[in-house]
LOMI-144899 format. One line per 2 residues: number of its first residue (from 1); for each residue y, x, z of N, C-alpha, C, O. Coordinates in nm, 4 decimals. Last residue first. Example, Ala and Ser with C-alpha at 12.3 -4.5 7.8 and 13.67 -1.06 7.14 Angstrom:
<recs>
2> -0.2250/1.2850/0.7080/-0.1060/1.3670/0.7140/0.0030/1.2900/0.7870/0.1138/1.3409/0.8039; -0.5690/1.3190/0.7800/-0.4500/1.2300/0.7800/-0.3300/1.3200/0.7800/-0.3319/1.4236/0.8465 .
</recs>
This chain:
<recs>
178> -1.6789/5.0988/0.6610/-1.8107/5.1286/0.7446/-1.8643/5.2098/0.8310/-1.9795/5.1910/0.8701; -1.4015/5.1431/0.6072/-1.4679/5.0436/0.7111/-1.6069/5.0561/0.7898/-1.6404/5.0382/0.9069 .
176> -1.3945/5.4209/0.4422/-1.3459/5.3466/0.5816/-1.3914/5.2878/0.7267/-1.4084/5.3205/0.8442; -1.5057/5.2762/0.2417/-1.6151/5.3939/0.3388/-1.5224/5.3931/0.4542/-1.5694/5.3650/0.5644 .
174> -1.3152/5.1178/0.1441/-1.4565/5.0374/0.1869/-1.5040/5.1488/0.2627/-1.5530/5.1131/0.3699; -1.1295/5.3417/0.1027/-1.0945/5.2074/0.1886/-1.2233/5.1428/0.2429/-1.2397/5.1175/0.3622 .
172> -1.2576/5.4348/-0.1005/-1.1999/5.5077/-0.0058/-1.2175/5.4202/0.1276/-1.2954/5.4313/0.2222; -1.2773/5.2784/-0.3144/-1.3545/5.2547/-0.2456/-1.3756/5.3749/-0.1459/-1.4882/5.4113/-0.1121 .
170> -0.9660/5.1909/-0.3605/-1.0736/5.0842/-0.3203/-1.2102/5.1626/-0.2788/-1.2682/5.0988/-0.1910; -0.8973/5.4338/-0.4814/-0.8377/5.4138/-0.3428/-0.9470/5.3331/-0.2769/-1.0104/5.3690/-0.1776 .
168> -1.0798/5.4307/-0.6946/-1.0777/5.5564/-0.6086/-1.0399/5.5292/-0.4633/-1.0977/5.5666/-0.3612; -0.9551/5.2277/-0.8305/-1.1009/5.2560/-0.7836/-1.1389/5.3419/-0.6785/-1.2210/5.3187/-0.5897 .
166> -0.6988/5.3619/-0.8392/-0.7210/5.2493/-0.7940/-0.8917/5.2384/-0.7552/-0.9287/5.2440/-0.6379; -0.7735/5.5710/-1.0376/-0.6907/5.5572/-0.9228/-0.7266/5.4777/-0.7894/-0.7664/5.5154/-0.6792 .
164> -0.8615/5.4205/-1.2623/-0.9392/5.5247/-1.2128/-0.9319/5.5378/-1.0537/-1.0213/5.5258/-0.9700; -0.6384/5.3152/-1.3532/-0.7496/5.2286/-1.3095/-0.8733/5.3298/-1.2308/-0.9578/5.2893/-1.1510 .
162> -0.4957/5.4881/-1.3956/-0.4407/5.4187/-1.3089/-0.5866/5.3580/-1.2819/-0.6325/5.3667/-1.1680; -0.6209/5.6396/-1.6042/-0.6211/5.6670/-1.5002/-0.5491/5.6157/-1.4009/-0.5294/5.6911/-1.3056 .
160> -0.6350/5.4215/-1.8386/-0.7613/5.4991/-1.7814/-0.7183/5.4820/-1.6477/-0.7406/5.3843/-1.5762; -0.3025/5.4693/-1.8571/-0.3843/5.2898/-1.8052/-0.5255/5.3536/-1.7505/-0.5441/5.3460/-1.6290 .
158> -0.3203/5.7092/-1.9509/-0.2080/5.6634/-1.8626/-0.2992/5.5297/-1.8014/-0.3509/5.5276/-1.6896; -0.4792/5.6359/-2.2236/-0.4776/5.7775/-2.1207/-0.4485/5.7614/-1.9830/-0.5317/5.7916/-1.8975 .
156> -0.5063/5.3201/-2.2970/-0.4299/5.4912/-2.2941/-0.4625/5.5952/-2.1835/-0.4558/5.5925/-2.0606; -0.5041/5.0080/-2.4311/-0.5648/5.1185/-2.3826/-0.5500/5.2303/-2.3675/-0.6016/5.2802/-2.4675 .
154> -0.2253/4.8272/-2.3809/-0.3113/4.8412/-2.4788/-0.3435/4.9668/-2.3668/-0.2764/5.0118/-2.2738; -0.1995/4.4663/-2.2331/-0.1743/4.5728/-2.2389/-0.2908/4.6778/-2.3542/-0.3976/4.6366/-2.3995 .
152> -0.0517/4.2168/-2.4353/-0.1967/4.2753/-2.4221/-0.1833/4.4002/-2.3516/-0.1382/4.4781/-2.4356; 0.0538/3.8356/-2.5332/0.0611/3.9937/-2.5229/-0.0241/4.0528/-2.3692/-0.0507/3.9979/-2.2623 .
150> 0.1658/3.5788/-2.7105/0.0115/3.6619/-2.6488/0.0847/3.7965/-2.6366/0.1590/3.8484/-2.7199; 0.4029/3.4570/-2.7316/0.2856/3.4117/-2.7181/0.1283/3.4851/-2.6578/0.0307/3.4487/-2.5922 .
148> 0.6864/3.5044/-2.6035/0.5557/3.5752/-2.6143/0.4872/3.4889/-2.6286/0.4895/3.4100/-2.5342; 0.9332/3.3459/-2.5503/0.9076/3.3967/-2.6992/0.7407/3.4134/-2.7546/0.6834/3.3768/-2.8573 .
146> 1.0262/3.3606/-2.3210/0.9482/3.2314/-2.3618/0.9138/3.2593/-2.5366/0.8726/3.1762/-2.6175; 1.1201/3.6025/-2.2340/0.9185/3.5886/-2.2281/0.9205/3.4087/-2.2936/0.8148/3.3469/-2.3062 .
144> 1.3088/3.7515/-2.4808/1.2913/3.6092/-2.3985/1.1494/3.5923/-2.3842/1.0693/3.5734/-2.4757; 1.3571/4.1069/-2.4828/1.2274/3.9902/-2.5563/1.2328/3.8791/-2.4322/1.1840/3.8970/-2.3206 .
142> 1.5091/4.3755/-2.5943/1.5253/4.2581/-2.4927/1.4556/4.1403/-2.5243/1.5109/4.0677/-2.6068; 1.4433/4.7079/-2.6247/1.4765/4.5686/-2.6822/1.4471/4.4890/-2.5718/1.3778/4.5204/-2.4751 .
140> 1.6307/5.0352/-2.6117/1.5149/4.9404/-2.5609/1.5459/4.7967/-2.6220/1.6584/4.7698/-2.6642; 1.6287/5.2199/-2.9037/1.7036/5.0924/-2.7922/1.6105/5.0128/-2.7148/1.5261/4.9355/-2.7603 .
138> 1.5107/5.3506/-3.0828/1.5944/5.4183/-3.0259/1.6348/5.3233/-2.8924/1.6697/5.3764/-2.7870; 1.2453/5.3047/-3.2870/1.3210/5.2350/-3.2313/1.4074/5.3028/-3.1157/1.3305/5.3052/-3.0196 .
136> 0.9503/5.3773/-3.2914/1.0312/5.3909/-3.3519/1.1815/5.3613/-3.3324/1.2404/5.4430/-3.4032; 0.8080/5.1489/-3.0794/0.7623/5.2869/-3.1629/0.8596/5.2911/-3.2221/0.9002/5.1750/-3.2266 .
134> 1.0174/4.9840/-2.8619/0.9986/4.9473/-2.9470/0.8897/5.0881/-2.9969/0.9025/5.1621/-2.8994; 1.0434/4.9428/-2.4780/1.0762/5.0353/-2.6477/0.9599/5.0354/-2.7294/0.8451/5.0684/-2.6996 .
132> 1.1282/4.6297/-2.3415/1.0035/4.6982/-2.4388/1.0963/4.8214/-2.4814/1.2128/4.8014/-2.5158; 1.1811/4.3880/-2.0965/1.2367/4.4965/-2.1593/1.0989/4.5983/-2.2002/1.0047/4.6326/-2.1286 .
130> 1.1582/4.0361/-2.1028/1.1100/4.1551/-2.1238/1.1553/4.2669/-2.2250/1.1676/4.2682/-2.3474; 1.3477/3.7896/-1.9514/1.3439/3.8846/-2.0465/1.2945/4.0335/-2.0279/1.3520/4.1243/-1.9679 .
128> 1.4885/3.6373/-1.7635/1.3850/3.6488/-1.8240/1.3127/3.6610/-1.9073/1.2268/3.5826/-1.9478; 1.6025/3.9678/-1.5926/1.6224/3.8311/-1.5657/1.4899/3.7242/-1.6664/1.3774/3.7487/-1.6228 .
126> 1.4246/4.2046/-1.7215/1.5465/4.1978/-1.7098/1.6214/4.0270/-1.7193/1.6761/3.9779/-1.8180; 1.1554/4.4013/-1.6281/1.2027/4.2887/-1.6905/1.3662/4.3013/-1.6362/1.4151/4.3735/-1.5492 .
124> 1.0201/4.6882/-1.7834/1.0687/4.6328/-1.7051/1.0989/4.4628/-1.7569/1.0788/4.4117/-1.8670; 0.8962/4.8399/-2.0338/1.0699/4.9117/-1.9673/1.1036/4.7921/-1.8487/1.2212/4.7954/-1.8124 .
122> 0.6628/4.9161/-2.2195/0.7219/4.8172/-2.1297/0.8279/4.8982/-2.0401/0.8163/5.0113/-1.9930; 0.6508/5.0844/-2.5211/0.6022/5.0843/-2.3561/0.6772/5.0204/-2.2799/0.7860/5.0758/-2.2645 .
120> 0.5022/4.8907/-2.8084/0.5747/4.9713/-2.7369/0.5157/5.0097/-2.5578/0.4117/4.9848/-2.4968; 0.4961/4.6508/-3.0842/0.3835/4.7522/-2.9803/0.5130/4.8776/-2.9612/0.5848/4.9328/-3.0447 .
118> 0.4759/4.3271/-3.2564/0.5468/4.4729/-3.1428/0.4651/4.5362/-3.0798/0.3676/4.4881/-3.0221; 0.5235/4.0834/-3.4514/0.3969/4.1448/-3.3640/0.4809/4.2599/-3.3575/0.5548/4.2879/-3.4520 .
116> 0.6359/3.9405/-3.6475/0.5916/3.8659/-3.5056/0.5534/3.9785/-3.4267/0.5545/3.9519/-3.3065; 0.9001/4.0091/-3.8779/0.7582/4.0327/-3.7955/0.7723/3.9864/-3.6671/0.8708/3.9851/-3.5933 .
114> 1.1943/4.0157/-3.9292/1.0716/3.9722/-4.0420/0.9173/4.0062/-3.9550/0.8236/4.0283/-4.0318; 1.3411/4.0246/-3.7049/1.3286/4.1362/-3.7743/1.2200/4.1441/-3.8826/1.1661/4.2481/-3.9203 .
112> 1.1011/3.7736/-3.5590/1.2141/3.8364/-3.5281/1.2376/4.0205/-3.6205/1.1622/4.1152/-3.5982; 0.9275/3.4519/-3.5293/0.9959/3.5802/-3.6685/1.0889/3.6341/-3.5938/1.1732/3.5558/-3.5502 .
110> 0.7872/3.3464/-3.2798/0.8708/3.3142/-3.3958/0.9044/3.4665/-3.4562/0.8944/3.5742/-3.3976; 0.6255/3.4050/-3.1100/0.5834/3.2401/-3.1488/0.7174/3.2355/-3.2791/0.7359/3.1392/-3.3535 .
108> 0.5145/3.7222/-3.0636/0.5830/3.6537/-3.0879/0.5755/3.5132/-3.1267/0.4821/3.5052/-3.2065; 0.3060/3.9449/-2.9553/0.3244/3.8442/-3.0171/0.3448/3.7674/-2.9997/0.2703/3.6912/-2.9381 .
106> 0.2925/4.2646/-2.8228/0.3089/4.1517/-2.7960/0.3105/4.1088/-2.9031/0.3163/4.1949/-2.9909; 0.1199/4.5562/-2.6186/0.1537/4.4895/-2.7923/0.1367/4.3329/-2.7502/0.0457/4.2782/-2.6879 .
104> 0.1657/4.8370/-2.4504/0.1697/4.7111/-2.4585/0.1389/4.6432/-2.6337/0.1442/4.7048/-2.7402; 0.1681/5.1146/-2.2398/0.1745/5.0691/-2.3536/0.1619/4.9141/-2.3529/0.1463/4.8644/-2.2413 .
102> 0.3671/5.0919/-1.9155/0.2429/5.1143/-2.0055/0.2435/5.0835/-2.1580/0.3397/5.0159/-2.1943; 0.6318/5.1268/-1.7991/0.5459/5.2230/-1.8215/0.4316/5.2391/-1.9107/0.3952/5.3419/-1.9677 .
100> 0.5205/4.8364/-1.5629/0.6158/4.9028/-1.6195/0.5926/5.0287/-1.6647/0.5221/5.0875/-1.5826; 0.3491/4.6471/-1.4842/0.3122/4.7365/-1.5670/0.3765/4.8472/-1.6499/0.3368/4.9163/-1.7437 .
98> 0.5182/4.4665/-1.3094/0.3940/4.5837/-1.3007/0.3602/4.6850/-1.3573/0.3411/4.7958/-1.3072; 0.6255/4.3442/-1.5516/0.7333/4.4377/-1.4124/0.6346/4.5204/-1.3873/0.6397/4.6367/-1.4271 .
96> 0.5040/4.2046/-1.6472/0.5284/4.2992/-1.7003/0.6096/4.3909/-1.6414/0.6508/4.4984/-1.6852; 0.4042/4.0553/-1.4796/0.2483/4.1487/-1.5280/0.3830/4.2305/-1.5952/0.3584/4.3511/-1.5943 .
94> 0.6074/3.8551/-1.3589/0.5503/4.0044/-1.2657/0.4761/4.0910/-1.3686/0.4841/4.2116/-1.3452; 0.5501/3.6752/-1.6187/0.6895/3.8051/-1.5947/0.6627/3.8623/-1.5142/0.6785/3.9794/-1.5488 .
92> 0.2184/3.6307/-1.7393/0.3295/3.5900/-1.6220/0.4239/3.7162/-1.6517/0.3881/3.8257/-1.6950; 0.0624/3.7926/-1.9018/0.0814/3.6511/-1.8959/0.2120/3.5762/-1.8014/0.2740/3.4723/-1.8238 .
90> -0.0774/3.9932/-2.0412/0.0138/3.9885/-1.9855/0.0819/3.8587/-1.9868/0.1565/3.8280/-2.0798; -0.4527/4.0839/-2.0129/-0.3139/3.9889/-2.0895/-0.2280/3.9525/-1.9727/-0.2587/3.9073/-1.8624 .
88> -0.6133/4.4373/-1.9961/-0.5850/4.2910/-1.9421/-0.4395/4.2042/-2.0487/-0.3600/4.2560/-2.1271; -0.7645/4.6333/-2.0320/-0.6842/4.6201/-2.1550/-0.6364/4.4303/-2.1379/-0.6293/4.3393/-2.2205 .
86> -0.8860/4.6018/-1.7844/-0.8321/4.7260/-1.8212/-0.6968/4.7089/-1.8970/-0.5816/4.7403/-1.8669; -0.9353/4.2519/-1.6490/-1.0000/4.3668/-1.6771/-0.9278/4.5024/-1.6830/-0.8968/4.5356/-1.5686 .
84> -0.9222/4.0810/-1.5352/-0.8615/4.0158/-1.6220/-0.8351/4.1914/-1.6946/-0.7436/4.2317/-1.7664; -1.2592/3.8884/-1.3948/-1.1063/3.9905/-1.3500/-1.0187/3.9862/-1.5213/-1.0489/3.9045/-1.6083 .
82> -1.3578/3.5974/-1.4266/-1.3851/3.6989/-1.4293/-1.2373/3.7893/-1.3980/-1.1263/3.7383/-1.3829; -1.5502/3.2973/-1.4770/-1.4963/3.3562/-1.3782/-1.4850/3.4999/-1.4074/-1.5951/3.5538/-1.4190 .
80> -1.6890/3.0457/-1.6714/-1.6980/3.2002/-1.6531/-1.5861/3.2488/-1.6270/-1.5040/3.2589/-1.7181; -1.8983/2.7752/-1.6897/-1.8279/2.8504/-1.6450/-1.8085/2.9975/-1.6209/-1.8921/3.0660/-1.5619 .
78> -2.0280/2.5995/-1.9936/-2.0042/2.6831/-1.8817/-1.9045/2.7421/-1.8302/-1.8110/2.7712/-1.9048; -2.0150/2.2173/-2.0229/-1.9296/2.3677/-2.0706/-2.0257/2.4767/-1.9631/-2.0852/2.4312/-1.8653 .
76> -2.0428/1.9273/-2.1465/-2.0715/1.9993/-2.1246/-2.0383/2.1865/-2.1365/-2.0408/2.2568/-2.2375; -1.7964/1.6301/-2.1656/-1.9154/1.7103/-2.2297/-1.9670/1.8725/-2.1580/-1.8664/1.9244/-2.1095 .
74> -1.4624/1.7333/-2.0866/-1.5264/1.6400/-2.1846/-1.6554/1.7390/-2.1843/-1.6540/1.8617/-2.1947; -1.3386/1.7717/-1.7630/-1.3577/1.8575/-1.9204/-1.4517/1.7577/-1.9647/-1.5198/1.6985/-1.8810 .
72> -1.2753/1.6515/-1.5627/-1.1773/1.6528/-1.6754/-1.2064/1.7386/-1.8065/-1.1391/1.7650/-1.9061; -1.4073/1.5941/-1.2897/-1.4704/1.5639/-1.4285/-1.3563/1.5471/-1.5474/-1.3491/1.4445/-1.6151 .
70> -1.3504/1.5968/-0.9781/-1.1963/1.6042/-1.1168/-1.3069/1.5296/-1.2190/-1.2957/1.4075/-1.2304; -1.5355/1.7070/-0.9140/-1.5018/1.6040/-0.8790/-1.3847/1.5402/-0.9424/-1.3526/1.4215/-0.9367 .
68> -1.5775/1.9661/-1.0649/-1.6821/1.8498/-1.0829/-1.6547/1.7375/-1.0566/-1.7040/1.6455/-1.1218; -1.3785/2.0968/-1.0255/-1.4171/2.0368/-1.1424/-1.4985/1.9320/-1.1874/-1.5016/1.8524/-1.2813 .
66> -1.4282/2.1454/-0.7860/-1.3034/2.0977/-0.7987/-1.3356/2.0447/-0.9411/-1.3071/1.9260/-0.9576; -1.6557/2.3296/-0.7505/-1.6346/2.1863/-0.6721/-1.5275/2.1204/-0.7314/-1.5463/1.9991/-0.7217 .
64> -1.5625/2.5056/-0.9390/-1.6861/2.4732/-0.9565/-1.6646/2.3382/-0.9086/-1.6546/2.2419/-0.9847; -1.3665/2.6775/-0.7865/-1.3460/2.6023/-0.9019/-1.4634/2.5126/-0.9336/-1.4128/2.4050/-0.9656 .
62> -1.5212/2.7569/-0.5967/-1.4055/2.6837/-0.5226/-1.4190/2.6047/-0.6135/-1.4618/2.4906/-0.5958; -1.7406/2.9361/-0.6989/-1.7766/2.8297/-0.6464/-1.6845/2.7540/-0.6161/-1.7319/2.6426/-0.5939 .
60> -1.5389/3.0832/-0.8350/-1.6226/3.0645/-0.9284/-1.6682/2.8922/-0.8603/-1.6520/2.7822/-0.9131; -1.4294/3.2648/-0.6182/-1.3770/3.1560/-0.6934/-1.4676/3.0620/-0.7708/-1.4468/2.9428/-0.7481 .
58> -1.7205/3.3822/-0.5502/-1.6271/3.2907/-0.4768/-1.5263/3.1842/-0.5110/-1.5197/3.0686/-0.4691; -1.7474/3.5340/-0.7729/-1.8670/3.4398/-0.7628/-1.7854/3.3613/-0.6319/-1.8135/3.2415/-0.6376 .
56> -1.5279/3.7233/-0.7683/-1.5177/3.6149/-0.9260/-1.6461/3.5130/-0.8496/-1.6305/3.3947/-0.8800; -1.5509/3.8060/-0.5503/-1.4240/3.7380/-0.5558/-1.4717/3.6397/-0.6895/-1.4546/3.5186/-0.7035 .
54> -1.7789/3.9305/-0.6084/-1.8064/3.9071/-0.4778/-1.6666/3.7599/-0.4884/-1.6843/3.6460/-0.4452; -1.6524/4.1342/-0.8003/-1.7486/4.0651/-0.8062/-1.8015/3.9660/-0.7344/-1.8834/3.8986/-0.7968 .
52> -1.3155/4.1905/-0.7446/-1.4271/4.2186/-0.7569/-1.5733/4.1356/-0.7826/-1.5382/4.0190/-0.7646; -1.0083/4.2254/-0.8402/-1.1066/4.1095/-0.8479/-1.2366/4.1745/-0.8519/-1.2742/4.2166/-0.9613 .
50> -0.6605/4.2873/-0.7116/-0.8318/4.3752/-0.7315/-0.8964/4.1799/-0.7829/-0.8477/4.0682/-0.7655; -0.4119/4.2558/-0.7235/-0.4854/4.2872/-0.8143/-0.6117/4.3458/-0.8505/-0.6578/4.4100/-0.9449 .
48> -0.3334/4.1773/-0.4346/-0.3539/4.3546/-0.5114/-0.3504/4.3406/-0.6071/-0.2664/4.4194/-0.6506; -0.3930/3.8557/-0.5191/-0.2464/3.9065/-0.5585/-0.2107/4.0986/-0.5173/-0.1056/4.1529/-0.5512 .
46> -0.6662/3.9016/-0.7509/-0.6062/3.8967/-0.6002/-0.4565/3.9119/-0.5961/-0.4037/3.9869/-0.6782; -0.7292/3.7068/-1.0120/-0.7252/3.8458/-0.9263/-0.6304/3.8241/-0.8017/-0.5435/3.7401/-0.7781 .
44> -0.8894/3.5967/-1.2877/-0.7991/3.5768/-1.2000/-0.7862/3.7222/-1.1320/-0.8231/3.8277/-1.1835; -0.9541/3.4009/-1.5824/-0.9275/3.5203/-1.5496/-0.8144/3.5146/-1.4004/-0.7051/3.4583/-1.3937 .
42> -1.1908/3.1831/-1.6656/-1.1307/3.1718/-1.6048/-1.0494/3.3182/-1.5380/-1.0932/3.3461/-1.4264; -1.3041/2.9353/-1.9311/-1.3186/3.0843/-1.9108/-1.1647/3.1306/-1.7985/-1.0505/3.1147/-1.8416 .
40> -1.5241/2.7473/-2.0592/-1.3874/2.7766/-2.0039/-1.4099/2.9052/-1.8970/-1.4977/2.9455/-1.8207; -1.6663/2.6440/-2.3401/-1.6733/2.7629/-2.2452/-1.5413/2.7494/-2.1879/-1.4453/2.7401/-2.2644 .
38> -1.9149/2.4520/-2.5067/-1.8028/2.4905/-2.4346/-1.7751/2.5874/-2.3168/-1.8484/2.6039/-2.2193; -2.1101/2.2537/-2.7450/-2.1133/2.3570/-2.6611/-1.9820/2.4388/-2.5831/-1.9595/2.5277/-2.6651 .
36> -1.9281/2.0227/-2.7949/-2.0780/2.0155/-2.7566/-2.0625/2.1504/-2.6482/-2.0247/2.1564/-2.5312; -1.7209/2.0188/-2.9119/-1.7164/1.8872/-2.8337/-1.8497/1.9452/-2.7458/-1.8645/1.9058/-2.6301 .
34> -1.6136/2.3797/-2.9280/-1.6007/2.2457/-2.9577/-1.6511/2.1291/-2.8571/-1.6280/2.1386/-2.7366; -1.4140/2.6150/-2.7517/-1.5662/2.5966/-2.7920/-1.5059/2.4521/-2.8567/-1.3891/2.4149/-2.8449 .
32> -1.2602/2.7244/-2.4609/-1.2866/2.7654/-2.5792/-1.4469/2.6557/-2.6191/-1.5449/2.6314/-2.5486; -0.9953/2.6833/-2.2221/-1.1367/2.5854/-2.2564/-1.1959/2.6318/-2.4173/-1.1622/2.5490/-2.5020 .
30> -0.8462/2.9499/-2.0427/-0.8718/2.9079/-2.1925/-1.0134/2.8336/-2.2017/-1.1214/2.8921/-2.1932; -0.6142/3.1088/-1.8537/-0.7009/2.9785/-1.8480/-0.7205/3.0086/-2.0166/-0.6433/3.0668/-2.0928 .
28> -0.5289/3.4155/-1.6188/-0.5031/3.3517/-1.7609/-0.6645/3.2049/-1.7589/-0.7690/3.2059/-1.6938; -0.4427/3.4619/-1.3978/-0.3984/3.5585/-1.4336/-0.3876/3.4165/-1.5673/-0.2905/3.3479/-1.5991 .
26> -0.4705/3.3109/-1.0923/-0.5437/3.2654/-1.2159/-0.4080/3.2884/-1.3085/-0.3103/3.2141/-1.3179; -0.4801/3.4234/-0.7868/-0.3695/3.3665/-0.9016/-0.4810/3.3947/-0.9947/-0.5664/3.4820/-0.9797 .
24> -0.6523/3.3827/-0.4693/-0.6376/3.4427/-0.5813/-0.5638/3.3279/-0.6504/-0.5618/3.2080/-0.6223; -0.7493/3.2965/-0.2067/-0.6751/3.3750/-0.1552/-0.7039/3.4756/-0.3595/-0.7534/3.5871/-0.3756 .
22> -0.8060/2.9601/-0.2449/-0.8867/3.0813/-0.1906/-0.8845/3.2394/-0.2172/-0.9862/3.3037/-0.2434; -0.5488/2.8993/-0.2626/-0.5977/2.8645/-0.1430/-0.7029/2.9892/-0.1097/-0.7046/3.0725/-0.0191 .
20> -0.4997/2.9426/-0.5539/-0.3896/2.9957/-0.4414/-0.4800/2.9989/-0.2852/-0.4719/3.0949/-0.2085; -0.6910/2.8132/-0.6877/-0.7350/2.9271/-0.6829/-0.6677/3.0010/-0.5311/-0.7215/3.0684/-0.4432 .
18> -0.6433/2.5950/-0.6347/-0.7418/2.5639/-0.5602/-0.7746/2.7561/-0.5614/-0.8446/2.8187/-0.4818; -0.3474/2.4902/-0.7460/-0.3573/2.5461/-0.5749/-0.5239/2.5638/-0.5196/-0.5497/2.5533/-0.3998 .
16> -0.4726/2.5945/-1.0250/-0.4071/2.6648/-0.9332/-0.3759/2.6351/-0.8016/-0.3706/2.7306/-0.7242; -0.5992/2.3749/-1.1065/-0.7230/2.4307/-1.0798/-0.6160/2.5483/-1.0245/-0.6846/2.6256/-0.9576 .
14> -0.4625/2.1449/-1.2029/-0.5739/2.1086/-1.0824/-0.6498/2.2217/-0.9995/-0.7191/2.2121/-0.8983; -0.3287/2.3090/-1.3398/-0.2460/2.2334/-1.2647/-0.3365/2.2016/-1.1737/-0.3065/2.2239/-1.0564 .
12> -0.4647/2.4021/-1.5306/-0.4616/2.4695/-1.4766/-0.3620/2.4232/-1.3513/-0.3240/2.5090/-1.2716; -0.5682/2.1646/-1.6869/-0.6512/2.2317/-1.6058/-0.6176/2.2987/-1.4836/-0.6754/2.2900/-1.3753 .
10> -0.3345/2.1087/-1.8150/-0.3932/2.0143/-1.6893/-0.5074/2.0841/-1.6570/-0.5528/2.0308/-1.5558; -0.3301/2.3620/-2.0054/-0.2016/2.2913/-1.8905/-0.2716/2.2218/-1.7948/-0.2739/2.2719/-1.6823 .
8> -0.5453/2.2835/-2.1147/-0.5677/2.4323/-2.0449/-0.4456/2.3894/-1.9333/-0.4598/2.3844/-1.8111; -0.4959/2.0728/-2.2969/-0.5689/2.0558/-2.1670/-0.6037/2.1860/-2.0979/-0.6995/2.1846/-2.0206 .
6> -0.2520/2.1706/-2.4192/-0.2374/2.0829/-2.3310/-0.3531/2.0984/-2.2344/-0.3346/2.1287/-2.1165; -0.3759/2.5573/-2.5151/-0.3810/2.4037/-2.4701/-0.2813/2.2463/-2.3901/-0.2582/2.2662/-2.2708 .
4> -0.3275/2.7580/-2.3753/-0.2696/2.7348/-2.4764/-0.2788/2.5995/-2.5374/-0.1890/2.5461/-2.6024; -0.2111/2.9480/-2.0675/-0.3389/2.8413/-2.0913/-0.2536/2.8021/-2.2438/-0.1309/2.8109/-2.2429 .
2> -0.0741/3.1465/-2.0079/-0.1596/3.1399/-1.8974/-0.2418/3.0366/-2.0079/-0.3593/3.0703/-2.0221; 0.1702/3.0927/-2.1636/0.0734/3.1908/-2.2088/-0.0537/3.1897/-2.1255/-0.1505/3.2388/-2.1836 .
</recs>
């Protein structure tokens, strides 16, 4: 789910110990666009989970060198470095341990109960398998993450103010220092 591509795969093979090094995980990869105009687009964050501005123009430059000397993207692209935001993608099995509690909506790579697509509040993981309740649905359900193709946290009340939170702490912390 990190990259959907073969060449998002070899991207992201050249381009994760360069994120690991300079002290961030590359949340999600995607080379979007055709032969000409192109965008790869790079979502990461600290293993807090902060990505601030200062972090996306740092990575930005690690990846930058590494690409160039690689030269594995065909033709001309820009680059765009960024946090992996509010209504972020749940890409790795930690995002959904994390997020335990929050709303969510996933999609499926196959038919389950005649529909691909789910929206619930994440209940955890359970070996490797994401635990969801379902809207409606009495049982928590048990979802093989090799199933997910895309899934999203969704926007709420609850998510606002975690992020609120968090801002709050971060820049507690910075007046701190100074």
């Amino acid at each position: 789910m990190r990259g959907k591509t073969a060449e998002d795969a070899r991207l992201l093979e050249l381009l994760d110990p360069v994120a690991e090094a300079a002290g961030y995980e590359i949340v999600r990869l995607r080379l979007m666009g055709g032969d000409k105009a192109r965008r790869l687009q790079v979502m990461a964050e600290r293993p807090d989970g902060i990505m601030l501005v200062e972090d996306c123009s740092a990575l930005s430059r690690a990846v930058s060198e590494v690409l160039d000397a690689a030269d594995l993207v065909r033709g001309e692209y820009v680059l765009e470095v960024s946090s992996p935001g509010i209504d972020r993608p749940l890409t790795r099995l930690k995002d959904f341990a994390t997020y335990e509690g929050y709303e969510a909506r996933l999609e499926l790579d196959r038919l389950v109960e005649n529909r691909k697509r789910f929206k619930g509040v994440l209940a955890g993981v359970e070996g490797d398998q994401v635990a969801i309740d379902l809207e409606g649905e009495d049982e928590t359900a048990l979802v093989p993450f090799a199933w997910i193709s895309e899934a999203k946290l969704v926007v709420t009340e609850k998510l606002m103010k975690r992020g609120a939170e968090a801002r709050a702490a971060r820049l507690a912390r910075e007046e701190e220092r100074t």
